[in-house]
VEXVEX-477045 format. One record per residue (C-alpha): x, y, z; residue number from 1. Coordinates in Angstrom, 1 decimal, m for minus. Layout:
<pts>
+--------+--------+--------+-----+
!   east !  north !     up !   k !
+--------+--------+--------+-----+
!      X !      Y !      Z ! NUM !
...
+--------+--------+--------+-----+
</pts>
This chain:
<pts>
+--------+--------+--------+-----+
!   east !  north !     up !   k !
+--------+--------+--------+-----+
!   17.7 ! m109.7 !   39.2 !   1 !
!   15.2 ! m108.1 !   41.3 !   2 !
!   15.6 ! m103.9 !   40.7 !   3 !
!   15.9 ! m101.9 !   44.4 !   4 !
!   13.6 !  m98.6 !   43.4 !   5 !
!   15.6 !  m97.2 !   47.3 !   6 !
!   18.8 !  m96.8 !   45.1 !   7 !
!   17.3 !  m95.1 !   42.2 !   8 !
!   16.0 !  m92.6 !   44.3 !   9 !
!   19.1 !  m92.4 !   46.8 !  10 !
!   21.1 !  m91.7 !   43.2 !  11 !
!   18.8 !  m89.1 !   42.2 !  12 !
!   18.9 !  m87.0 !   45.5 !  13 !
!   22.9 !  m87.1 !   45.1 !  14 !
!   22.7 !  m86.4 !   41.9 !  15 !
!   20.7 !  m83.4 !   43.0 !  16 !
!   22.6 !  m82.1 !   45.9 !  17 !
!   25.7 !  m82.4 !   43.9 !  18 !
!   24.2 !  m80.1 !   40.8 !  19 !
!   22.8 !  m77.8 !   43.5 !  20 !
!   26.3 !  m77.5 !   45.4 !  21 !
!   27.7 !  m77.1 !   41.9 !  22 !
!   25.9 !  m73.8 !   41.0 !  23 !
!   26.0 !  m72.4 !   44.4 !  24 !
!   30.2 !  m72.4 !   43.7 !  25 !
!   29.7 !  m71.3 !   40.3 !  26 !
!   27.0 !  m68.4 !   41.7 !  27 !
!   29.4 !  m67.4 !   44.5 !  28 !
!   32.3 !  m67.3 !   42.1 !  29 !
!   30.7 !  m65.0 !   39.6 !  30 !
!   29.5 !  m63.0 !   42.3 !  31 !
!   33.1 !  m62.9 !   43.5 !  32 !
!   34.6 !  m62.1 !   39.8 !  33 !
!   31.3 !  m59.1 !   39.6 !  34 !
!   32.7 !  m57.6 !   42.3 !  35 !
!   36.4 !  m57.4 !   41.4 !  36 !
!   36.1 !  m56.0 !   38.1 !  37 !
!   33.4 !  m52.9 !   39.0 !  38 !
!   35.6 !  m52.0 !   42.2 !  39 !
!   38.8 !  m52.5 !   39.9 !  40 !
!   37.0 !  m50.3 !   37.0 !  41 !
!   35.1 !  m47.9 !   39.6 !  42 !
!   38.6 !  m47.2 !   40.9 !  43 !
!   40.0 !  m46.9 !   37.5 !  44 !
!   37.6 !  m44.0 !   37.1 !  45 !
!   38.1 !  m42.4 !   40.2 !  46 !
!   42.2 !  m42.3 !   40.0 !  47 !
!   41.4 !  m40.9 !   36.2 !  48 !
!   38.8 !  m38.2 !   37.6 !  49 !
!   41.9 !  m36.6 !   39.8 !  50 !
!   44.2 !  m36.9 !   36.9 !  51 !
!   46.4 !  m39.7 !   38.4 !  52 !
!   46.8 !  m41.4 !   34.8 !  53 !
!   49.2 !  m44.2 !   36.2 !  54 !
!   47.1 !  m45.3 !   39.4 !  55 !
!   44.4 !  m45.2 !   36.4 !  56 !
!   46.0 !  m47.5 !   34.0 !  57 !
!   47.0 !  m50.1 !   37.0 !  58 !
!   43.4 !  m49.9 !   38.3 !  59 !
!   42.1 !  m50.5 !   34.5 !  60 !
!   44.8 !  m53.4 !   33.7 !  61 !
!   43.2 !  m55.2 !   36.7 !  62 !
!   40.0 !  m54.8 !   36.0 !  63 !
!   40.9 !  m56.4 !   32.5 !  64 !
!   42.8 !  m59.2 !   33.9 !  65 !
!   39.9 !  m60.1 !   35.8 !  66 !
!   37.3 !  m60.0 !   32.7 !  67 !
!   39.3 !  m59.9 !   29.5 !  68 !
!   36.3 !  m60.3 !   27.3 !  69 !
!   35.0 !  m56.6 !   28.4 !  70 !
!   35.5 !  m54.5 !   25.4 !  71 !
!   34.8 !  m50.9 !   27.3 !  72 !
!   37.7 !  m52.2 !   29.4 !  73 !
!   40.2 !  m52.0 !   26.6 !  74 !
!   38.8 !  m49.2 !   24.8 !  75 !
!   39.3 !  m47.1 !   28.2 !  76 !
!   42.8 !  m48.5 !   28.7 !  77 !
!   43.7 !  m47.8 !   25.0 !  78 !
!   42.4 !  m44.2 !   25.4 !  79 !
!   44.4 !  m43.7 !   28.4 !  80 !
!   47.9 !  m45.2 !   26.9 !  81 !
!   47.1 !  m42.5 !   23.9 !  82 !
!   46.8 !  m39.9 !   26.4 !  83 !
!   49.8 !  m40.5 !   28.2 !  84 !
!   52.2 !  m40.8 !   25.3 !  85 !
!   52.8 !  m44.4 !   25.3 !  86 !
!   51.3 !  m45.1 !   21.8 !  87 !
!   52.8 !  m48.4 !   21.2 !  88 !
!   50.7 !  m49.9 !   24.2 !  89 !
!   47.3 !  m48.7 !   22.5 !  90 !
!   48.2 !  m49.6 !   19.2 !  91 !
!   48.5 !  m53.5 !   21.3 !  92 !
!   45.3 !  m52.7 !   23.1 !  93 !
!   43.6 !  m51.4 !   19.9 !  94 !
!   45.3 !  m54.1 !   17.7 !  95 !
!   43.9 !  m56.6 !   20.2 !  96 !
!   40.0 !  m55.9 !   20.5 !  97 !
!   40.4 !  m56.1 !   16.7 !  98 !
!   41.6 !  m59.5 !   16.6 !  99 !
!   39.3 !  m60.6 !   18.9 ! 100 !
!   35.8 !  m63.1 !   17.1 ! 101 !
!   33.0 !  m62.1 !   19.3 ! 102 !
!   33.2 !  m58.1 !   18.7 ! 103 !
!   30.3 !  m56.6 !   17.8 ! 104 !
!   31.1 !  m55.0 !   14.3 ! 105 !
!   30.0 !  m51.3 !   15.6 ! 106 !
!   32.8 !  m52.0 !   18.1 ! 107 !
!   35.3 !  m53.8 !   15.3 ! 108 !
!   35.0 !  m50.1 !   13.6 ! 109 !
!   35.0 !  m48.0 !   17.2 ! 110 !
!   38.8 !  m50.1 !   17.6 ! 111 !
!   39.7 !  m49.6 !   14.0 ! 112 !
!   38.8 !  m45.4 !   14.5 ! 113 !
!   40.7 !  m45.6 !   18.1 ! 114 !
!   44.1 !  m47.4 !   15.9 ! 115 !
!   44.1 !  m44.9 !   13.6 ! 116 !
!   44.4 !  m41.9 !   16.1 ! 117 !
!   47.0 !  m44.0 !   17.7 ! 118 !
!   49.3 !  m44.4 !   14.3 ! 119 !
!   48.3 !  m40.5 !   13.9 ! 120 !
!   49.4 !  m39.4 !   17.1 ! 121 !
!   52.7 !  m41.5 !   17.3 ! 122 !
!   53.3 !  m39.7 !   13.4 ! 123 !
!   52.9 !  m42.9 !   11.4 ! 124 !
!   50.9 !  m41.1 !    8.7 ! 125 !
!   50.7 !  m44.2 !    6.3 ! 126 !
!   49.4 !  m46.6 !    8.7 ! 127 !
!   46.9 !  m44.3 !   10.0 ! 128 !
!   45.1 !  m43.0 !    6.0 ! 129 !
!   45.8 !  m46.9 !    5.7 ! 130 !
!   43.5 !  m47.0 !    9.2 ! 131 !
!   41.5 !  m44.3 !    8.1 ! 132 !
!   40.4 !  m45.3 !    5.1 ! 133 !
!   39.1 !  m48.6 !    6.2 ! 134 !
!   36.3 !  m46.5 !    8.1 ! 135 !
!   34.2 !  m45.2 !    4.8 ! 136 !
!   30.7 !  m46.3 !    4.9 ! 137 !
!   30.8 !  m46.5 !    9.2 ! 138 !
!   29.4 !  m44.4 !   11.3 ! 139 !
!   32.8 !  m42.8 !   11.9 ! 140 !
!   33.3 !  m41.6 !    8.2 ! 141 !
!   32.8 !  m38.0 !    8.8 ! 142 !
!   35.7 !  m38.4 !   11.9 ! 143 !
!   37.7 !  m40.5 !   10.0 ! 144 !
!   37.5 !  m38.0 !    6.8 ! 145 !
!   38.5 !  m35.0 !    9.0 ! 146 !
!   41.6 !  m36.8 !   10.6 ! 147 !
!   42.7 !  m38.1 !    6.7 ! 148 !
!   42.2 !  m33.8 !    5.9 ! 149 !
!   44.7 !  m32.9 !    8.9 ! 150 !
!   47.2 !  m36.2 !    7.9 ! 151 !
!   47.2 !  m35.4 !    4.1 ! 152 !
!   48.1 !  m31.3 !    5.2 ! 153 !
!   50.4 !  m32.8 !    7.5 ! 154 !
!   52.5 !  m34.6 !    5.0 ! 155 !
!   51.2 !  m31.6 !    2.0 ! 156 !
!   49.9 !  m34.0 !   m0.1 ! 157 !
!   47.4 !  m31.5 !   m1.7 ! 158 !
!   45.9 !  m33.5 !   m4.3 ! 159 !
!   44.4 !  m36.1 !   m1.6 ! 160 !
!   43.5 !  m33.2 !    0.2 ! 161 !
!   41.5 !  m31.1 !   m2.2 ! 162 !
!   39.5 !  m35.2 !   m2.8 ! 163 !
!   38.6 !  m35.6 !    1.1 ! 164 !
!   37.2 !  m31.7 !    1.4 ! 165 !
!   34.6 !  m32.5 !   m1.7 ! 166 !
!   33.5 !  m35.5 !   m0.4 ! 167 !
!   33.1 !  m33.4 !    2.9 ! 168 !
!   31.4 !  m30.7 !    1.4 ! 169 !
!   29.4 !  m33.1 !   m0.4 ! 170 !
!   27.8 !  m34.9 !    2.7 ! 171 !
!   27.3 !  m31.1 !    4.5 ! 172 !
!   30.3 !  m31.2 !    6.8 ! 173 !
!   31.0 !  m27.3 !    6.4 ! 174 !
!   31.8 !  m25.0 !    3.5 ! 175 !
!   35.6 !  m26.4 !    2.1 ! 176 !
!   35.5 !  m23.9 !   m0.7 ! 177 !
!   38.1 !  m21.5 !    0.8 ! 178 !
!   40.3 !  m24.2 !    1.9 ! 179 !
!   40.4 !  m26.0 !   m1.7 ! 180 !
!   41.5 !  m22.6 !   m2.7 ! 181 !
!   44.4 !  m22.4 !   m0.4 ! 182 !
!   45.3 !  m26.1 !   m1.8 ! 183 !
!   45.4 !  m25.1 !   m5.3 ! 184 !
!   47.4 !  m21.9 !   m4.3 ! 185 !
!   50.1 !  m24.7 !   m2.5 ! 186 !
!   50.3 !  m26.7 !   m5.3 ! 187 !
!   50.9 !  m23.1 !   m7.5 ! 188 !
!   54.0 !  m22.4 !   m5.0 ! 189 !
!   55.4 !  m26.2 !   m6.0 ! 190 !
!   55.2 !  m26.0 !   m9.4 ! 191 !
!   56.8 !  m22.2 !   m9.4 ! 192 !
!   59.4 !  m23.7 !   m7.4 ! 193 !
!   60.5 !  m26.2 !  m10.3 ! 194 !
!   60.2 !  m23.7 !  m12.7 ! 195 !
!   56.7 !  m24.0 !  m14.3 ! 196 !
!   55.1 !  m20.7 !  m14.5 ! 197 !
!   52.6 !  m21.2 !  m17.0 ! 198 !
!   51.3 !  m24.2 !  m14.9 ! 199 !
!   51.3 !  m22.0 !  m11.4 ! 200 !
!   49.3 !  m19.4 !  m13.0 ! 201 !
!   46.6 !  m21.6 !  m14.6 ! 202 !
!   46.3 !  m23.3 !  m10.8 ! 203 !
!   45.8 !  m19.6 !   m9.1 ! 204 !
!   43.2 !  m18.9 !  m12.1 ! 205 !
!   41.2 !  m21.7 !  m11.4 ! 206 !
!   41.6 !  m21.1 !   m7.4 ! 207 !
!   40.1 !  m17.1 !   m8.4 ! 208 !
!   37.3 !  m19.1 !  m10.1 ! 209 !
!   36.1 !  m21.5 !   m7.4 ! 210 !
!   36.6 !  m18.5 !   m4.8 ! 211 !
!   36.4 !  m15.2 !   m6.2 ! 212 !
!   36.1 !  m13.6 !   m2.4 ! 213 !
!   39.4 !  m15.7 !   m1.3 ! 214 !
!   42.7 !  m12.8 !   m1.3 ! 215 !
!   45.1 !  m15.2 !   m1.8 ! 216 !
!   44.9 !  m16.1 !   m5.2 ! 217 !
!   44.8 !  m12.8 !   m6.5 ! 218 !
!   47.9 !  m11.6 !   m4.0 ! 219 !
!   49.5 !  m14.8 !   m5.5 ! 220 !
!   49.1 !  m14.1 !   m8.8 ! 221 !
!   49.7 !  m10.5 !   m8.5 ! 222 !
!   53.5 !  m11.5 !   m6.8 ! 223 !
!   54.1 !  m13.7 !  m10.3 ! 224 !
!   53.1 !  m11.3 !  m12.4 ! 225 !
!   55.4 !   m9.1 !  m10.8 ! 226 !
!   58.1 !  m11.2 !  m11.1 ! 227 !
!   57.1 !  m11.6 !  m14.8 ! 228 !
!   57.7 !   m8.4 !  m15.6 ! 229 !
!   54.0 !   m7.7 !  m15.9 ! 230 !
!   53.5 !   m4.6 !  m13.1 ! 231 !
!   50.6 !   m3.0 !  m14.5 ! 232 !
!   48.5 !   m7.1 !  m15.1 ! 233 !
!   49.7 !   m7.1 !  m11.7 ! 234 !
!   48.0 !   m3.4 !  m10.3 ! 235 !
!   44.6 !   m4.9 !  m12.0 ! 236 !
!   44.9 !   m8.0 !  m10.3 ! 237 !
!   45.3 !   m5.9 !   m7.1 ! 238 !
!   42.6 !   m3.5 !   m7.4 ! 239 !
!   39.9 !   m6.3 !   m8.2 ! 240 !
!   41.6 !   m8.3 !   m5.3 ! 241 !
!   40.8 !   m5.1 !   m3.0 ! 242 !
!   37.3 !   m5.0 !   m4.6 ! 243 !
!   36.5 !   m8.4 !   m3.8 ! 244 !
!   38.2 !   m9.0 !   m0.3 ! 245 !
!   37.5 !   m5.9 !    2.1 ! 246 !
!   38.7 !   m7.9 !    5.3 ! 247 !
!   42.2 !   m8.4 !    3.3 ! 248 !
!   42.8 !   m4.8 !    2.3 ! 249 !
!   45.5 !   m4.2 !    4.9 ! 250 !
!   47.4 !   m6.9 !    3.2 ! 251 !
!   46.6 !   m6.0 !   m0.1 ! 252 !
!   47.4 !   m2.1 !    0.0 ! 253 !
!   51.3 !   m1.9 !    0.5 ! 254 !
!   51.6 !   m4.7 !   m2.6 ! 255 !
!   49.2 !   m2.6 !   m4.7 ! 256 !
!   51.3 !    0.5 !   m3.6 ! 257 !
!   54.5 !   m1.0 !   m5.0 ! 258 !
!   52.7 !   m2.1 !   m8.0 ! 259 !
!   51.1 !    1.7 !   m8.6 ! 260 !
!   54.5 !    2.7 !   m8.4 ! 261 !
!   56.3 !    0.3 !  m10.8 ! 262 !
!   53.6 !    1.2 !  m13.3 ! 263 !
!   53.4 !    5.2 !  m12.4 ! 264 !
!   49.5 !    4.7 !  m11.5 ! 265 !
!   50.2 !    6.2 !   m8.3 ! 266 !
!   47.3 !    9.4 !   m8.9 ! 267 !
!   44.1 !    6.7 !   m9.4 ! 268 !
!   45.5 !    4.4 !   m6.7 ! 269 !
!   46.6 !    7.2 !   m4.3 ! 270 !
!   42.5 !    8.1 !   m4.5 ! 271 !
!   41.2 !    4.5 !   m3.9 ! 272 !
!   43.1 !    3.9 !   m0.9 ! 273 !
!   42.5 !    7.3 !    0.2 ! 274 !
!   38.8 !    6.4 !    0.0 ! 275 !
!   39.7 !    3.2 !    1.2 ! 276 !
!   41.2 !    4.5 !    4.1 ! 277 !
!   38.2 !    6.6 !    5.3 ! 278 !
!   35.7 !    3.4 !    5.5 ! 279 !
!   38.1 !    1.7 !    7.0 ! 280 !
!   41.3 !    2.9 !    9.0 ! 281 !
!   44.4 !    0.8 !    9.2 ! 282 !
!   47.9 !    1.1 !    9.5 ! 283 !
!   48.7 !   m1.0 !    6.9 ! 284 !
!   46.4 !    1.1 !    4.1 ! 285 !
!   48.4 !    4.7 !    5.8 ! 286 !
!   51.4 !    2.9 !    4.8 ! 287 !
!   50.4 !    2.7 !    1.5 ! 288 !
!   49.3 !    6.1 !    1.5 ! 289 !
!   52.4 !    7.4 !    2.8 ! 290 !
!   54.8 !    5.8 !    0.3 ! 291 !
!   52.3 !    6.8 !   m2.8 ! 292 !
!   52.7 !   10.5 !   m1.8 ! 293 !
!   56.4 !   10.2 !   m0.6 ! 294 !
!   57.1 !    8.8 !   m4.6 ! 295 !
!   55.4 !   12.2 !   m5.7 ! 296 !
!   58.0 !   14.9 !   m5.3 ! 297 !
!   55.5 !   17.8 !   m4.4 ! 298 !
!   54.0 !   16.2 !   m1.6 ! 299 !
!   57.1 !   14.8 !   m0.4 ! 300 !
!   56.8 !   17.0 !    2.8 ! 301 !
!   53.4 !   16.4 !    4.0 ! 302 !
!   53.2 !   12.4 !    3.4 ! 303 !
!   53.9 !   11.9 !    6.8 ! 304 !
!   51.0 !   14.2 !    8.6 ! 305 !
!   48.9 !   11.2 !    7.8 ! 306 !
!   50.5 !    9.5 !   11.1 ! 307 !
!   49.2 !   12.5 !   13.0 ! 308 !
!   45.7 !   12.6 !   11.5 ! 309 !
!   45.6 !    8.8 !   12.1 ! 310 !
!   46.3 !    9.5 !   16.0 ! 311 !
!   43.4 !   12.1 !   15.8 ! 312 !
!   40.9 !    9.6 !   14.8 ! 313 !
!   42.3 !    6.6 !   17.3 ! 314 !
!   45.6 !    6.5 !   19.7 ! 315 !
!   48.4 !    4.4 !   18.2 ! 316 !
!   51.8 !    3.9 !   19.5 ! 317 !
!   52.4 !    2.4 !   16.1 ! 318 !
!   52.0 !    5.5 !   14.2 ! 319 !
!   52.9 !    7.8 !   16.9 ! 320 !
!   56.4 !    6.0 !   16.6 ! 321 !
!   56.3 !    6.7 !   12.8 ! 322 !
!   55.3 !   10.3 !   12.9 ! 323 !
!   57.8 !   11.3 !   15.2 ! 324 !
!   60.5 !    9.6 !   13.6 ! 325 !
!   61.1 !   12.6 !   11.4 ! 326 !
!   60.2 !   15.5 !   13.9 ! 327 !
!   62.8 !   17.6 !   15.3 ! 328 !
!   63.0 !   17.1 !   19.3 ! 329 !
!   63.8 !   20.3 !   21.5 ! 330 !
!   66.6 !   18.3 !   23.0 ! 331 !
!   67.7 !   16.5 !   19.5 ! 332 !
!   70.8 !   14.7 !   21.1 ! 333 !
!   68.1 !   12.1 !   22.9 ! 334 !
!   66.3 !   11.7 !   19.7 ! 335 !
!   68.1 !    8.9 !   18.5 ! 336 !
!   67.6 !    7.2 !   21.9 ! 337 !
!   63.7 !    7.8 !   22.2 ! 338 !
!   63.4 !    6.1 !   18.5 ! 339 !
!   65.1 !    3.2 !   19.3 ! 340 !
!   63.0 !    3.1 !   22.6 ! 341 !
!   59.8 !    3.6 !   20.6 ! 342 !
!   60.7 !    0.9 !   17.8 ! 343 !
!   61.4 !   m1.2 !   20.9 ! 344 !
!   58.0 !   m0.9 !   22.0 ! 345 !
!   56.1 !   m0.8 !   18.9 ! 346 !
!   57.6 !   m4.4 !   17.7 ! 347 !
!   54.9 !   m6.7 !   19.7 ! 348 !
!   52.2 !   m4.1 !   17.9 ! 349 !
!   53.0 !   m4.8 !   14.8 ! 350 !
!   52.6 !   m8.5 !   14.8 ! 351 !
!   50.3 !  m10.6 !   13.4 ! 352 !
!   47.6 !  m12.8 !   16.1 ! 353 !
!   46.4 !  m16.3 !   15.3 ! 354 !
!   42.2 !  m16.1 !   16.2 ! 355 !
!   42.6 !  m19.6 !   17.1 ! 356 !
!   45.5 !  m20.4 !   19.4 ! 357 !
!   46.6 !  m17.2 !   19.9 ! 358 !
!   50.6 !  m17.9 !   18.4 ! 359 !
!   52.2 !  m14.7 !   17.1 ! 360 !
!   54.2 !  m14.1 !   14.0 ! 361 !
!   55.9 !  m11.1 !   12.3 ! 362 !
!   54.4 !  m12.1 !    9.0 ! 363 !
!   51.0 !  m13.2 !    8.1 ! 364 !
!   50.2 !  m16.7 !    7.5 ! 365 !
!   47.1 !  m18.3 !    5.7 ! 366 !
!   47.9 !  m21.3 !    7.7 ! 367 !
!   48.6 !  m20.6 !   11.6 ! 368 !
!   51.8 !  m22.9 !   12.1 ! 369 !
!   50.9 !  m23.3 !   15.6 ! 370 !
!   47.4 !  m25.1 !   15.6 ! 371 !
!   47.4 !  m25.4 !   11.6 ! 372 !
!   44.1 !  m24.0 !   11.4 ! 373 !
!   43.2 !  m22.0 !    8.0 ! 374 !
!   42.7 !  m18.2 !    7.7 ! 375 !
!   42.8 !  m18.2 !   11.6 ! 376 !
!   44.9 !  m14.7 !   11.5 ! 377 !
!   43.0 !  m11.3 !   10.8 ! 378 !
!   44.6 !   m8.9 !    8.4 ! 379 !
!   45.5 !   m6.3 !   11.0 ! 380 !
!   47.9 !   m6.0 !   13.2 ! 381 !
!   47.7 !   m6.9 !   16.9 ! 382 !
!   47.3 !   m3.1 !   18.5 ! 383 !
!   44.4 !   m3.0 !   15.9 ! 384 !
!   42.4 !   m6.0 !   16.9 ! 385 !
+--------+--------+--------+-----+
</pts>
């Protein structure tokens, strides 16, 4: 059988028109699919720029539909279901990347970071340390420490708490040493709760110890000693607390007050504050002052001037209120209307201010129950900030 070369080569050039129609369809229909998912995504962008979070997430589900294997895609979409509320959705998104064979392992851990703010935001505190705690030894372990901090506070599990802020401290993410104190002082107040005095007060020893310059040990240990029966262990306590924490003496002073009293060391106490009171002005240390010379019957009538030389060194409706409280009025009838006008006025004064988010409270916290941040409110009052 004689072999026709014509048809070997006629099969070759079909052959070769056919492969190059083939990539010119395969070319155009990338090209096609290119420019779907960047307009899709560009638009995603734009939409999320205004703050039109819906038109977003449509524009950003499109562009995933069109190329599913974009990882950016889904971490964006994730983000943006977080955002709005809808945490199931992310924790599918999120849940989804992970599952997924060809992820790059820096991604794998990006998606097992963006989970566990997911399970932390929709309050699913186990799932997310469980989360959180697979990210040790990634590049998000200092992240991922900081959110198991703010879970373990959350859900006052002290113990894990006081572990995560030494291994913080240990790899130089801040000074902790204050906040372990506060932790120890927490578990004191459970433990005096069921009863165990002996165990509270070796806690708030050991919380002194760590951080002599932290107020609320001493103040804490001070209140149970008091309650013990122990007033003058508890003046000490108070004195060296006063010593060692000058930004906390307005807190301090009215406890060590009613300790000095309790114990009749009002004479040496009445002098510190007094001295106290000249580096430093406050209302809260004139307080003290006030009730240490009230208690002493021959300076009963005086106590109360301090108000008006406190309004000679700096104006204050706070002690104005207090001074005139006890003045006679030329027209004494309206007296008892003008207090209760004054004590009206004064009340927003004599709050307490949160540094951080600015939330207001009649009482001082060490822990701002607004933004949860530690030691966020000063020790004066607001008309003295």
């Amino acid at each position: 059988m004689d072999f026709d070369i014509s048809l070997l080569l006629i099969s070759l050039l079909i052959a070769f028109v056919l492969g190059w129609l083939a990539s010119r369809l395969d070319l155009r229909q990338l090209r096609l699919e290119n420019r779907q998912a960047p307009k899709a995504y560009f638009k995603g962008l734009n939409f999320l720029l205004n703050e039109q979070q819906d038109q977003a997430i449509d524009a950003f589900i499109e562009a995933v539909q069109s190329d599913p294997d974009t990882s950016e895609l889904h971490f964006a979409l994730g983000n943006l279901f977080r955002r709005r509320g809808e945490y199931e959705r992310a924790v599918r998104v999120h849940e989804h990347l992970l599952s997924r064979g060809d992820l790059s392992e820096d991604d794998r851990h990006r998606a097992q970071h963006a989970l566990a703010l997911d399970y932390l935001k929709a309050g699913l505190l186990d799932r997310a340390e469980e989360a959180l705690l697979k990210l040790e030894g990634t590049r998000f372990e200092a992240q991922a420490r900081l959110a198991l901090l703010a879970n373990y506070e959350r859900s006052r599990d002290w113990e894990h708490a006081a572990g995560i802020a030494r291994k913080l401290e240990a790899s130089d993410q801040g000074s902790f040493t204050g906040r372990l104190a506060h932790y120890l002082c927490e578990q004191a107040a459970a433990l005096l709760a069921k009863g165990d005095a002996a165990a509270a007060q070796s806690l708030l020893q050991q919380a002194i110890s760590s951080a002599p310059h932290v107020p609320r040990p001493r103040m804490d240990l001070a209140a149970l000693l008091s309650k013990n029966g122990q007033a003058a262990e508890s003046c000490t306590v108070l004195t060296e607390a006063l010593h060692a924490s000058p930004a906390a003496i307005p807190l301090i002073a009215p406890l060590l007050a009613q300790s000095a009293i309790a114990v009749g060391q009002i004479a040496p106490t009445l002098e510190l504050l007094k001295a106290t009171y000249q580096e430093l002005p406050s209302l809260d240390v004139l307080d003290a002052i006030v009730s240490l010379e009230a208690s002493t019957s021959e300076l009963t009538p005086t106590a109360r001037d301090w108000y008006a030389r406190h309004l000679e060194k700096e104006p204050s409706l706070v002690a104005a209120t207090k001074w005139i409280a006890g003045e006679k009025l030329e027209r004494e009838a309206f007296h008892p209307q003008v207090q209760r006008a004054l004590d009206h006025a004064v009340k927003p004064l004599t709050r307490y201010r949160c540094a951080a988010c600015g939330f207001e409270a009649k009482v001082h916290f060490w822990q701002c129950p607004g933004c949860q941040a530690w030691d966020s409110y000063p020790a004066r009052r607001v008309e003295e900030l």
